[in-house]
N, C-alpha and C positions, 0 to 999 in steps of 0.2 A: 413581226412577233406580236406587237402590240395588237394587230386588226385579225390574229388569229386567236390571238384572248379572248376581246370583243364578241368576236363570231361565236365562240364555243361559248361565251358568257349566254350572250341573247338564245344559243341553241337550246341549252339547259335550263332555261325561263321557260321555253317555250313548251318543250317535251313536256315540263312539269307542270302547265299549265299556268302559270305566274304570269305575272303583268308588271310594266314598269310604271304604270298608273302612277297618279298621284292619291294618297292616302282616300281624299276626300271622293274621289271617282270609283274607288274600287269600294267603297261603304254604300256609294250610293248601285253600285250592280249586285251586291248581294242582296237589296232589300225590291220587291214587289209591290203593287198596289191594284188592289181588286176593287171593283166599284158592283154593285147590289142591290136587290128587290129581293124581299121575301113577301111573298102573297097568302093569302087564307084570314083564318082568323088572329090577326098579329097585333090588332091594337087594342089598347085598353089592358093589353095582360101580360106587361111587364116585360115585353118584346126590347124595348130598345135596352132597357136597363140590363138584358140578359147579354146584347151585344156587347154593350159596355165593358161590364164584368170581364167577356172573354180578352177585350181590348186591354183590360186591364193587365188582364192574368199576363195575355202574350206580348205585352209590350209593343203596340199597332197604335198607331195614329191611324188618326181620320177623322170622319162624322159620324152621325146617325141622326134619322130623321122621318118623322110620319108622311104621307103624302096624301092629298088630296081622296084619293082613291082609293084607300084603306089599308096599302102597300107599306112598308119598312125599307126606304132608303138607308143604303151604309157607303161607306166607303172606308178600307183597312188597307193601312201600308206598312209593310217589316217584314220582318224575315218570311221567306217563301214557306218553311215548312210552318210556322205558324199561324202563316194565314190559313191553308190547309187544315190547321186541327180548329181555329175558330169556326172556319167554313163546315166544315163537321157538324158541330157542334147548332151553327145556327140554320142549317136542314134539319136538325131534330125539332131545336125550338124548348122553350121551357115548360114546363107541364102544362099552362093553362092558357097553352096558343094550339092552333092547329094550321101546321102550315104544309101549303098544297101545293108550294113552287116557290123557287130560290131560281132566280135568274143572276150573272154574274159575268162579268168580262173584267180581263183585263188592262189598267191604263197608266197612265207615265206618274213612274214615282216624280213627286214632287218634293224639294228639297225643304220646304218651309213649314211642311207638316212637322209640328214638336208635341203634338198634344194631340187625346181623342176628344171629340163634345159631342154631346147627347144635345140638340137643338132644342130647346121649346119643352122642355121636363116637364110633364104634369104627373098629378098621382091621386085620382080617383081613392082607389082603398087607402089612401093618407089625406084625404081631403084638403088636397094642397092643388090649387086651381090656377095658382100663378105660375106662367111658362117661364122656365129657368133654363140656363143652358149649365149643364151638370160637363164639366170640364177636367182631365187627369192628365198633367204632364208626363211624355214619356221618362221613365226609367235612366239614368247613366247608364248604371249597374246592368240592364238589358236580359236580367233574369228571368226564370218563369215562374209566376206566382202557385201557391196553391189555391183551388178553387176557394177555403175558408180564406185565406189572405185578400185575395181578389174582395170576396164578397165582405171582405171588412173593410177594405178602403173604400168601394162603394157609397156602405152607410154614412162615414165621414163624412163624406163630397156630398150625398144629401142632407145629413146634418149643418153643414153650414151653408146650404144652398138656400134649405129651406129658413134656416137664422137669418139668415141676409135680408131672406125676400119678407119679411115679418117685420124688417126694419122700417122706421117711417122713409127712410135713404133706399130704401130696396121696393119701396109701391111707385110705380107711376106715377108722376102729378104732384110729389112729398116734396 
């Protein structure tokens, strides 16, 4: 009686799609991680910080970062549909990029991403010359931001980015 419990137990997991996972394995199969090249005219104009934002909005870890070659390295990992609407989103590009090609594959989430960084932040139209790494811990709460919400934590995080690096403790050499 009991191994026909059992049976009819695991049966009804199974039809239903469930898993006897442990908590921490079935969180880690819903979440994705994309790794990224956007190509064209994507630096200097506010490219990475537009990625950011979306990272922020959508609650995505990862990187971002310029490349040698005038490319926009990323890397985004969370929820599958929200990577999709960031990935949207950074094929457009923000008004004053032109981008000619978004290359993209996918690669093994990794459990230690808790946070997205923007590498090496500089800001021409803010004449702020010192590389910072502009950093946002992912969310609890796992919400989606509005794009004003988003863009108002942004300002913060360069707000004190740029506080810090102004510090005689945030120069080089101080």
């Amino acid at each position: 009686m009991f191994l026909r419990r059992l049976n009819l137990f695991i049966l009804v997991f199974a039809i239903c799609g469930m898993s006897l996972a442990p908590a921490s394995e079935l969180k880690a199969r819903e979440l994705e991680a994309v790794e990224g090249w956007v190509y064209g005219n994507v630096q200097q104009v506010g490219f990475r910080a537009f990625i950011f934002k979306q990272a922020i909005r959508y609650n995505l870890g990862g990187s971002i970062d310029n490349q040698p070659d005038g490319s926009v390295h990323f890397i985004l990992q969370g929820h599958p549909n929200r990577i999709e609407e960031a990935l949207a989103l950074i094929r457009k590009g923000p008004a004053k990029a032109n981008v000619t090609d978004v290359k993209e594959n996918a690669i093994s989430v990794r459990q230690d991403i808790n946070s997205v960084t923007v590498k090496g932040w500089t800001s021409k139209s803010r004449n702020f010359d010192h590389p910072v790494d502009l950093v946002y811990p992912l969310r609890s709460d796992d919400g989606v931001l509005s794009p004003a919400e988003a863009s108002g934590i942004f300002k913060k995080i360069l707000r004190e980015a740029m506080a810090s690096a102004e510090t005689p403790a945030g120069r080089p050499g101080s």
